[in-house]
ChimeraX commands (.cxc) that place a marker at each C-alpha (Angstrom):
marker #1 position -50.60,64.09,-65.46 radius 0.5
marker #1 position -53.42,64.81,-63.29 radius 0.5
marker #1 position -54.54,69.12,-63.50 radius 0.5
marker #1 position -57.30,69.32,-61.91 radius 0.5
marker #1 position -60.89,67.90,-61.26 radius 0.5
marker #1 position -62.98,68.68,-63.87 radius 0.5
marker #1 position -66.36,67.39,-63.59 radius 0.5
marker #1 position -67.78,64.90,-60.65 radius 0.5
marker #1 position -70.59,62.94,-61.66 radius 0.5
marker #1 position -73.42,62.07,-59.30 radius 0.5
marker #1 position -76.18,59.44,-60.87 radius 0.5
marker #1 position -79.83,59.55,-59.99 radius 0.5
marker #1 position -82.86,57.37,-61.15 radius 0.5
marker #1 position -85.21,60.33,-61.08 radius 0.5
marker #1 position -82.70,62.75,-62.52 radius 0.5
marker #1 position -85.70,65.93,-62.17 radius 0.5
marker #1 position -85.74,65.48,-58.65 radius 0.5
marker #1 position -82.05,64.83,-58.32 radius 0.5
marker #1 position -81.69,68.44,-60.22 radius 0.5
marker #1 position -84.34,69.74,-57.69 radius 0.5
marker #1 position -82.82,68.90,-54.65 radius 0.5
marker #1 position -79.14,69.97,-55.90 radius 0.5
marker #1 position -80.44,73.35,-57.22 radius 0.5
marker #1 position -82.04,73.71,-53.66 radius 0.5
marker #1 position -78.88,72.92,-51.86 radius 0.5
marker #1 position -76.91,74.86,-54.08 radius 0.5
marker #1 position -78.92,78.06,-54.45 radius 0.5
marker #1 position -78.28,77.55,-58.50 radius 0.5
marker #1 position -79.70,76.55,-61.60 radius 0.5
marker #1 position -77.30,74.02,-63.47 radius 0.5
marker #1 position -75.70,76.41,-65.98 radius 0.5
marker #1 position -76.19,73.54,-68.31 radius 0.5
marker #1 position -78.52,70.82,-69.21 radius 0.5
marker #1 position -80.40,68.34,-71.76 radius 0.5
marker #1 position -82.21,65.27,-71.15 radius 0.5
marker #1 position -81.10,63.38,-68.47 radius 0.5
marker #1 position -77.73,65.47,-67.45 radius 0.5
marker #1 position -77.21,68.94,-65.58 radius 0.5
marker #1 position -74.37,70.69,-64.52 radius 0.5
marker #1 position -73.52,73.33,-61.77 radius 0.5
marker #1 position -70.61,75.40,-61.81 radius 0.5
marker #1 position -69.07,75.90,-58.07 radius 0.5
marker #1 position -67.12,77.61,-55.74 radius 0.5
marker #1 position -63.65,79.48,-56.47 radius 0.5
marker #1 position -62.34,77.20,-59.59 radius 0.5
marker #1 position -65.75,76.75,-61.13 radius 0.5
marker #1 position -65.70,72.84,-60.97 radius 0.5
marker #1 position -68.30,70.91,-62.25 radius 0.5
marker #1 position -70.77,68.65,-60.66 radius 0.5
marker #1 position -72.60,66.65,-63.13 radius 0.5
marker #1 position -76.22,65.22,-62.61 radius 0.5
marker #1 position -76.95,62.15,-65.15 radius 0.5
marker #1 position -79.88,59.93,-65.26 radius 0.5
marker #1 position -78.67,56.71,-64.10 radius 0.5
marker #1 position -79.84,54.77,-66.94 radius 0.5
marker #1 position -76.63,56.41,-68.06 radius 0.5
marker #1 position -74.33,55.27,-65.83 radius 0.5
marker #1 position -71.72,52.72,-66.19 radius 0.5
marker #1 position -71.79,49.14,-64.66 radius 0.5
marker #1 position -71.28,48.97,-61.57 radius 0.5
marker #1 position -71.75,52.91,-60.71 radius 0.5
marker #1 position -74.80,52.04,-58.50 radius 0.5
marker #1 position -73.10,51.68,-55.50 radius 0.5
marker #1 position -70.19,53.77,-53.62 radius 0.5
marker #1 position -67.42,52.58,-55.02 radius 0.5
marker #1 position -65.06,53.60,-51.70 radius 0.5
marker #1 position -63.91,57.50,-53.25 radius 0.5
marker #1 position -65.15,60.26,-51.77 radius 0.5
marker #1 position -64.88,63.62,-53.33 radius 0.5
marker #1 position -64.61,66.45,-50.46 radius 0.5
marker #1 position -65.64,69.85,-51.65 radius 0.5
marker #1 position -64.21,72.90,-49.30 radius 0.5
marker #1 position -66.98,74.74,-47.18 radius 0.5
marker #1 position -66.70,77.64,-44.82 radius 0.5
marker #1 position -69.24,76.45,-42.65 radius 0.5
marker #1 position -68.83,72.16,-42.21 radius 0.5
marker #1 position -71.34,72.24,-39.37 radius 0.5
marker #1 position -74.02,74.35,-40.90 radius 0.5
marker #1 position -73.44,72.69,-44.21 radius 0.5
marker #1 position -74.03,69.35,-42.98 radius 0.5
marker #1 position -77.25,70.50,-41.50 radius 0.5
marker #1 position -78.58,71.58,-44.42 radius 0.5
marker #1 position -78.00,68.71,-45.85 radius 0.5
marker #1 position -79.84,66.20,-43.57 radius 0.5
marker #1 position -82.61,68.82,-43.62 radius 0.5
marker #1 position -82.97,68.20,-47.19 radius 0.5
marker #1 position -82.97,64.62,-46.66 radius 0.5
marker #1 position -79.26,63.35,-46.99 radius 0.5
marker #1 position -78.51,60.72,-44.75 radius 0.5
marker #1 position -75.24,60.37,-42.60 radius 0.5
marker #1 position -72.14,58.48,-44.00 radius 0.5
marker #1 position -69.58,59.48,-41.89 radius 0.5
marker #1 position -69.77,62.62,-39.12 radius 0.5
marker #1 position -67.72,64.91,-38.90 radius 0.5
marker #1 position -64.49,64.22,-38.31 radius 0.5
marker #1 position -61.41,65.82,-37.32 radius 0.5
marker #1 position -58.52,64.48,-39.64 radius 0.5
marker #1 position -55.69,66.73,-38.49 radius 0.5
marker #1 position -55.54,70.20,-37.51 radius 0.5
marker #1 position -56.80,72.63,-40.33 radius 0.5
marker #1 position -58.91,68.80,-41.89 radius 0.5
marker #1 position -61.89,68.08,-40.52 radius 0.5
marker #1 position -64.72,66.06,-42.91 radius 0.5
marker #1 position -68.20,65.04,-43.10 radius 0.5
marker #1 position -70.08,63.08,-45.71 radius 0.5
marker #1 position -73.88,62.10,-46.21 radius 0.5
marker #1 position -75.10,60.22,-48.87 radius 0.5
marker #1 position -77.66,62.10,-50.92 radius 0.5
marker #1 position -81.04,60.94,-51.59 radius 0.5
marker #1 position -80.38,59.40,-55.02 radius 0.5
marker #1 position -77.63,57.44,-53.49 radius 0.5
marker #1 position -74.51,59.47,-53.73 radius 0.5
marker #1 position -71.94,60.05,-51.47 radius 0.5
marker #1 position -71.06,63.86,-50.82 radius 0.5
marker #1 position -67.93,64.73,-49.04 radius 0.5
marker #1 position -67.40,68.56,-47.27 radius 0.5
marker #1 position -64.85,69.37,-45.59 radius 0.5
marker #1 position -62.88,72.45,-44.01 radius 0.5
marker #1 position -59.34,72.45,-45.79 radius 0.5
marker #1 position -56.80,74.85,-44.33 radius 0.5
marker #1 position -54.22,73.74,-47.75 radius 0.5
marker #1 position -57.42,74.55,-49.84 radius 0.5
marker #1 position -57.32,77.94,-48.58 radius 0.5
marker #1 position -53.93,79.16,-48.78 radius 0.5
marker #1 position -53.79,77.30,-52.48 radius 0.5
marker #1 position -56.72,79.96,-52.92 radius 0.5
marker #1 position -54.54,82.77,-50.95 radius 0.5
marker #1 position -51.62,82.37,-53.08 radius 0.5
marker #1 position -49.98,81.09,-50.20 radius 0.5
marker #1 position -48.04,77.49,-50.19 radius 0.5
marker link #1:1,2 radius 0.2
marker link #1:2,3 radius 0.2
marker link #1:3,4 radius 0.2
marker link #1:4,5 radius 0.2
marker link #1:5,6 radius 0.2
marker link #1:6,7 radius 0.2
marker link #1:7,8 radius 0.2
marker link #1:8,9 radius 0.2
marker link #1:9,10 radius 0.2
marker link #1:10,11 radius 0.2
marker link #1:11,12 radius 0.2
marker link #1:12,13 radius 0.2
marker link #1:13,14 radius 0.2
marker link #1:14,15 radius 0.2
marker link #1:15,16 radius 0.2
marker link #1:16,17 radius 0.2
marker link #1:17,18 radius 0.2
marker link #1:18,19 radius 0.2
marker link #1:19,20 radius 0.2
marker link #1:20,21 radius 0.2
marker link #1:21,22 radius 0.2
marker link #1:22,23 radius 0.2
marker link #1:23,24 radius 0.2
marker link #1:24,25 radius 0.2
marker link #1:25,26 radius 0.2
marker link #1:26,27 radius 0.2
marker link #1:27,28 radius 0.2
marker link #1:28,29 radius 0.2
marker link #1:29,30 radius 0.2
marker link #1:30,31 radius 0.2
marker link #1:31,32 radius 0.2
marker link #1:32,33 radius 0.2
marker link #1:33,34 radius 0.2
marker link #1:34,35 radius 0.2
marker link #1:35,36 radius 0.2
marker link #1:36,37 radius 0.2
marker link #1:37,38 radius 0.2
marker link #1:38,39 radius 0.2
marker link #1:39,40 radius 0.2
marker link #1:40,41 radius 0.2
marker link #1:41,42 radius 0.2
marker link #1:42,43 radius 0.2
marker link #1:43,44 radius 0.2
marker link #1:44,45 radius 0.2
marker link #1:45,46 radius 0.2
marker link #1:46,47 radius 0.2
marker link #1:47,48 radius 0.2
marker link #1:48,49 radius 0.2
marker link #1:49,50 radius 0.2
marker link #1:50,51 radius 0.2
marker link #1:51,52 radius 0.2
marker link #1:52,53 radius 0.2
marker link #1:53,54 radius 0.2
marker link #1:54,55 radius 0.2
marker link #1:55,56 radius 0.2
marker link #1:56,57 radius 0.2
marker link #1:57,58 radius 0.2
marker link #1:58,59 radius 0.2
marker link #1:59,60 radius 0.2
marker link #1:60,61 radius 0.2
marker link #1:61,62 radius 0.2
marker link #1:62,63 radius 0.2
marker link #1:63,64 radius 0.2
marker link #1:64,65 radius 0.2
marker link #1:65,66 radius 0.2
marker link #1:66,67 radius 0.2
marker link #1:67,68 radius 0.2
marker link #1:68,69 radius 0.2
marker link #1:69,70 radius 0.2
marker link #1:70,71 radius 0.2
marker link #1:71,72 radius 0.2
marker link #1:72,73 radius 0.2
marker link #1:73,74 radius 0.2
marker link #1:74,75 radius 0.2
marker link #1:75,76 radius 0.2
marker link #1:76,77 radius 0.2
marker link #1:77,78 radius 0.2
marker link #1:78,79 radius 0.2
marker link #1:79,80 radius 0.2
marker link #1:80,81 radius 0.2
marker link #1:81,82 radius 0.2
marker link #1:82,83 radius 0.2
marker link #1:83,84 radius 0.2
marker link #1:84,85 radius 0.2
marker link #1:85,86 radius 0.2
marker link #1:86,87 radius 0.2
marker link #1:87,88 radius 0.2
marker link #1:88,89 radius 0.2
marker link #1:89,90 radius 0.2
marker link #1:90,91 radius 0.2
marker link #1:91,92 radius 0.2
marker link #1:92,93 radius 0.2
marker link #1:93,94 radius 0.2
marker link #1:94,95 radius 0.2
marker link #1:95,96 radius 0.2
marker link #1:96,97 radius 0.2
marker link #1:97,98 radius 0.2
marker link #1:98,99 radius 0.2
marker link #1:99,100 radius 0.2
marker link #1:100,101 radius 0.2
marker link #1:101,102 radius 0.2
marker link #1:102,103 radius 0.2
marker link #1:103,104 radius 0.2
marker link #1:104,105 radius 0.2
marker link #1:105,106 radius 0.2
marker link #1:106,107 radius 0.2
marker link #1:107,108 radius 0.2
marker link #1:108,109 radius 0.2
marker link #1:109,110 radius 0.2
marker link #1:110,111 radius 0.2
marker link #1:111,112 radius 0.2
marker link #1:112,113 radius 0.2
marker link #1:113,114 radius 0.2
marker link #1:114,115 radius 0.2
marker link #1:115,116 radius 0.2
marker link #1:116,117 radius 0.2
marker link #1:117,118 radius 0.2
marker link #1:118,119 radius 0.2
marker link #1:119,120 radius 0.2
marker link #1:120,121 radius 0.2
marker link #1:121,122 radius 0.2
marker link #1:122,123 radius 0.2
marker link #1:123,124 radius 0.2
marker link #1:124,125 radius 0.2
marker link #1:125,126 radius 0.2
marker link #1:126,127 radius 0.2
marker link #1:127,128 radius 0.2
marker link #1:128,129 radius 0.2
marker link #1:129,130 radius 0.2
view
């Protein structure tokens, strides 16, 4: 049985820069690194978004493969702003799914798609409420 996401890997040909830009969106250091991988802890779980030098990847990981991970974020609209002032390039605007959904995703400049997303069930799950 699935428990929980426990590490998201993003791939990058230059994996300095691809730690650069993340540590600048982020506002951390990965907590964790050797050559060619990082890792940053985030938000309210401390889930793991891993950086690895593509030379690592497996075949076929150089293109989206049609999954999108959404991470929760207070702020979509200012989020996704940030991101295309760091240079992340629009996949899909932001889009209203339901009430309490609404998603965004840009590709990053190492070609990874990032999902964000408001989450109203991510937030009672948080709350303690079901």
């Amino acid at each position: 049985m699935l428990r929980g996401m426990a590490t998201v890997s993003y791939f990058a040909d230059d994996h300095a820069a691809a730690q650069a830009w993340y540590t600048e969106f982020l506002g951390i250091e990965p907590y964790f690194h050797r050559p060619g991988y990082a890792e940053f802890r985030l938000g309210d779980y401390q889930h793991e978004l891993g950086l690895i030098d593509r030379k690592y990847a497996p075949a076929g990981a150089d293109t989206p493969g049609g999954e999108i991970v959404y991470w929760h974020v207070d702020d979509l609209e200012a989020t996704v702003a940030r991101l295309h002032e760091l240079g992340a390039k629009e996949y899909e605007p932001i889009t209203e799914r339901g009430p309490g959904f609404v998603t965004a995703s840009v590709v990053d400049p190492f070609g990874n798609v990032l999902g964000v997303m408001t989450n109203v069930h991510y937030l009672s799950v948080l709350t303690g409420r079901s």
